[in-house]
N, C-alpha and C positions, 0 to 999 in steps of 0.2 A: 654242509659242504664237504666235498670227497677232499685227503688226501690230497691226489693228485690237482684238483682246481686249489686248493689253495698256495701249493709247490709253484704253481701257474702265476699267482697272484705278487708272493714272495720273491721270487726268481726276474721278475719284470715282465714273462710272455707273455703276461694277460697284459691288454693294455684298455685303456678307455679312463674315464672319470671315475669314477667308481674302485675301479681295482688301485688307482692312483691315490684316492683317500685310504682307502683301506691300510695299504702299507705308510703313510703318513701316522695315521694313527697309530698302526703295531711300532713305527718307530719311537713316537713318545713314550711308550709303554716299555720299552727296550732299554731306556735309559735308566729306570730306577731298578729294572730286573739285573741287568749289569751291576749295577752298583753294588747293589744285596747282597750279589754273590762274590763279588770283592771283597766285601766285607766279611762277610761268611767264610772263607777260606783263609784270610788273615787271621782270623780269631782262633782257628785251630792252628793255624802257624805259630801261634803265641800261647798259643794253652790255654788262653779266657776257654776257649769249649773243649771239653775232654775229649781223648778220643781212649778207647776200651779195646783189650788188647785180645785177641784172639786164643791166647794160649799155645800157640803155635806160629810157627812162618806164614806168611801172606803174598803171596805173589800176583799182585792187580792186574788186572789186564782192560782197559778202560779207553773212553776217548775226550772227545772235546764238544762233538756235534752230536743231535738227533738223527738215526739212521744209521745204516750198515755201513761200516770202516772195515769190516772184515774180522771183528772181532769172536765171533764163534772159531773160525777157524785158527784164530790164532790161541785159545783157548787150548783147542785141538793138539797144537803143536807144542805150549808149552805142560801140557799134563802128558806128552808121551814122552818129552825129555826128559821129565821127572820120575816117570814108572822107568824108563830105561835106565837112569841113576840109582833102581832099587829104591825108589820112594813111595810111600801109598799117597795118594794127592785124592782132596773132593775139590769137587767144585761148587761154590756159592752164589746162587743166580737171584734174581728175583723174581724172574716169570712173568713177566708179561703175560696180561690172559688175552685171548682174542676166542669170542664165541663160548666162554667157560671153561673151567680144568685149570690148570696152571699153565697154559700156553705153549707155541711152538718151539718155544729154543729149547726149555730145559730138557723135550724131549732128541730134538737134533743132538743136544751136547750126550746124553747117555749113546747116543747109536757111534757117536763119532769117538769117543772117551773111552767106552766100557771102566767108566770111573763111576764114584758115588756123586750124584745132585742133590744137592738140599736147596729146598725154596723156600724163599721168605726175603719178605721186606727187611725184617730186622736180621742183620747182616751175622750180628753177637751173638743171637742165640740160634742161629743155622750153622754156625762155626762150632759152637759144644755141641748141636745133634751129630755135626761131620767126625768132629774129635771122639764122641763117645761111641763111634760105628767104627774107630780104627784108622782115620786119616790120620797122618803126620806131617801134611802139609796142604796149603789150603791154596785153592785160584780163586779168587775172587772175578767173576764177571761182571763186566759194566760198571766197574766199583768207584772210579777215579772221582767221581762226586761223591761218593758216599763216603765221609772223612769219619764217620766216628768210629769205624774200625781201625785200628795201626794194620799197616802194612809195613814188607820189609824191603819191598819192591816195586813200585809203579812202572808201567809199561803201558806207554799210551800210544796208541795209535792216529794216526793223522795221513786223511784218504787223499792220494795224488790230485784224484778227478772232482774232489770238492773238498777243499781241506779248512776254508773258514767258514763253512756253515755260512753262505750267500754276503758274508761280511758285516753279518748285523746277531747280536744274541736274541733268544727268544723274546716276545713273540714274531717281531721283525724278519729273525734269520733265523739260522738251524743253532747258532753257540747255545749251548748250554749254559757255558762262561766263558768272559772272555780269554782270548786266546793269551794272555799272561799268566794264566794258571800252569800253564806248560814250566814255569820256574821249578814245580812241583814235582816234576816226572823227571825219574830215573833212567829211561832207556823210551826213547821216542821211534818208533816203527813205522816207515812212508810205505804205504799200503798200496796198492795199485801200482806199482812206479812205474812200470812197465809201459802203461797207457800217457807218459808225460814226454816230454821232447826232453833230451839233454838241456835247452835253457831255461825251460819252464822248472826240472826238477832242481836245476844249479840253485834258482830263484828262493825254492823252499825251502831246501838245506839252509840255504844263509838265513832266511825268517826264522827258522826254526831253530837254529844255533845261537840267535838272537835269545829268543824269549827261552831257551832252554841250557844256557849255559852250563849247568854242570852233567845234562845226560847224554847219553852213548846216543850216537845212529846211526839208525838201519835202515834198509830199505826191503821189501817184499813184493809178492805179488801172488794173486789168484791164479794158481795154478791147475788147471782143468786133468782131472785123474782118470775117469773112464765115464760109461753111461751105465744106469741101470735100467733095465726093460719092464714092463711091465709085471713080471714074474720076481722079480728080486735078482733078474742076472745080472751078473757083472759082462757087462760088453765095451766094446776096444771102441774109441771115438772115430771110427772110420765108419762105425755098424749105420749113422745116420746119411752117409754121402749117397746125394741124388734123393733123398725124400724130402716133399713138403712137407715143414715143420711148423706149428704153431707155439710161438717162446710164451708162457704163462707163469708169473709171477708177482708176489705181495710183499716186496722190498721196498724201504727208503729209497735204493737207485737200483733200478730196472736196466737203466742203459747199458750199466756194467754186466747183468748177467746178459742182456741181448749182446751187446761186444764182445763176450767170453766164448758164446757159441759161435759169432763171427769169424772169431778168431779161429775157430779150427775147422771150418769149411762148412756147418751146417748151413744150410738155405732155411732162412726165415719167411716159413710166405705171410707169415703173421705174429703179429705182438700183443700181449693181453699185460698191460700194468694193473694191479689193482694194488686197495691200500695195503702200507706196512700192517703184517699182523694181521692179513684179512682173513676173516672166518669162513669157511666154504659152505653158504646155506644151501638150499636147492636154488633160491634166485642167484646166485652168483655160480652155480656149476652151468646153471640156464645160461649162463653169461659166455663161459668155457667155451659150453657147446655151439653156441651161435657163431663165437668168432670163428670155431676152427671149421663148420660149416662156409661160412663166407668167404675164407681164404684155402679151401680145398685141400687144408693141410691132411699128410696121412697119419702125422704122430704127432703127440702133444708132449712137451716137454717142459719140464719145471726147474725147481730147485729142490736139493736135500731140507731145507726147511719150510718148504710149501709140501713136500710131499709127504712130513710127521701130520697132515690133513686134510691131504686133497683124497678122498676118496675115488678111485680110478672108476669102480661100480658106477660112476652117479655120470660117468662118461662113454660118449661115441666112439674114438678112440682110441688106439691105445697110451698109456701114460707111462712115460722114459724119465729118467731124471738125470740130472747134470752134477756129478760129484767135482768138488774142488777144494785142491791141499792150501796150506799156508806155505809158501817155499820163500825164505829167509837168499835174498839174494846179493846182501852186502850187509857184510857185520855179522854176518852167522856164529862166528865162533865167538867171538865177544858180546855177542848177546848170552848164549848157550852158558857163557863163564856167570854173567851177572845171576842172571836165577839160581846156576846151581850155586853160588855162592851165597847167595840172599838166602836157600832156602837150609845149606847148611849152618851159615851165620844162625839165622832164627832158631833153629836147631839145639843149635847148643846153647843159645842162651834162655831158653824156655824149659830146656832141660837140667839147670841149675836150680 
């Protein structure tokens, strides 16, 4: 089952008998996965499980749900505050593979960074490869489950347009854990906010104030930078007005990057979701090429981390991509304070 039927299944659009037991089942199954990890993060809260100290500052950048919250780009933002503070920062990923290699992000975060990636699962010993290359401070990617590192700073993110993970933990819904883990995080970032009503965002603030009593927040948004052409130019988001566009993409949420390009006038004559992390074989460029056949599109357009893969050669086409910043649009400077403070704090105590 694809990805996207099972998002179908989870979500309630699939409907019938069948899709209906399905999620009954993943719900009993959700109950003991919740509990686990309740467990599991109380115990590092208590010290029963160690956690192992990097040797350096840590600054997490992490979420709650399976799926894009925005967190590369916010990776982005905070390792170029950091270099602008005169600091060398790596970045610790784990890499997701899709199709082999060590996968698409860690290559998106070097084009986006021009910082050091280290990958690996184990989080402790990708922090000495970072440390013995000359880092002096570390971002931890996707980290906020990964407790057996110390960090000096959690920064977790939590997406406007789906922010409890369909309201059930894995297998059920998207949580990872439940949404009380948030007690945890030091500065909480509403991702998307832009896309929410004044009452909807009023709504989350307060949830999120709830379960997060002692962190700072912020709110952001996917802010669309320019296009790139098929050559590597940099072109002005006006370059696509009046062409039929085909949006193709292998994100958690699709809708968001289709809305992104709506948002600045492109005409979608067509949409291609495939799975998070999809691999581009020859059968799924065959895929590419048929949609944007069928929908007459003249350009095909992606994302910055579809295109660390999509081979443009394997296309009819041409292939534009869609760059987009992280822009901090309430709490900017009190966010800006927390890190660099976390990362001079760790600083000097590591350097004792």
């Amino acid at each position: 089952m694809s990805e996207r039927a099972a998002l179908d299944i989870l979500s309630g659009q699939r409907g019938g008998a069948r899709a209906a037991l399905a999620r009954a089942a993943l719900r009993a199954a959700a109950g003991p996965y919740a509990a686990g990890m309740r467990l599991r993060r109380w115990l590092y809260r208590r010290g029963v499980l160690p956690r192992r100290s990097a040797g350096a500052p840590v600054v997490c950048v992490g979420n709650l749900t399976v799926g894009g919250t925005g967190k590369t780009p916010m990776v982005a933002w905070v390792v170029a505050l950091l270099k602008e503070a005169g600091r060398h920062p790596a970045i610790l990923t784990r890499g997701y593979r899709s199709g082999g290699g060590e996968g698409d992000e860690p290559a998106l975060l070097r084009a986006l960074c021009e910082a050091p990636v280290v990958v690996g699962a184990n989080r402790a010993a990708a922090a000495a490869r970072a440390l013995a290359g000359g880092a002096d401070v570390l971002v931890m990617d996707d980290g906020f489950q990964h407790l057996r590192l110390r960090r000096d700073l959690d920064v977790v993110l939590v997406d406007a347009t789906r922010p409890w993970g369909l309201g059930h933990c894995l297998p059920r819904g998207l949580l990872r854990e439940p949404p009380s883990a948030l007690r945890d995080a030091d500065c909480v970032v509403i991702t998307r906010s832009d896309t929410a009503d004044a009452a909807t965002l009023a709504a989350l603030r307060e949830r999120i104030a709830r379960l997060a009593p002692r962190a700072s927040l912020h709110a952001a948004m996917h802010a669309p930078s320019h296009l790139l052409d098929e050559a590597g130019r940099r072109r002005p988001m006006e370059a696509l007005a009046g062409r039929a566009v085909l949006a193709v993409c292998g994100l958690a949420n699709p809708a968001a990057f289709f809305a992104t390009l709506e948002g600045v006038g492109v005409r979608l004559a067509g949409r291609l979701a495939l799975d998070d992390h999809v691999a581009y074989t020859p059968d799924v460029l065959r895929r590419v090429a048929a949609a944007r056949r069928q929908c007459a599109a003249e350009r095909i357009v992606t994302t910055e981390k579809d295109r660390t893969k999509l081979p443009a050669a394997g296309l009819d086409a041409p292939l534009w991509t869609l760059a987009v910043r992280m822009h901090i649009v309430d709490g900017e400077e009190a966010l800006r304070r927390r890190i660099l403070s976390a990362a001079q704090a760790g600083g000097e105590r590591y350097s004792v």
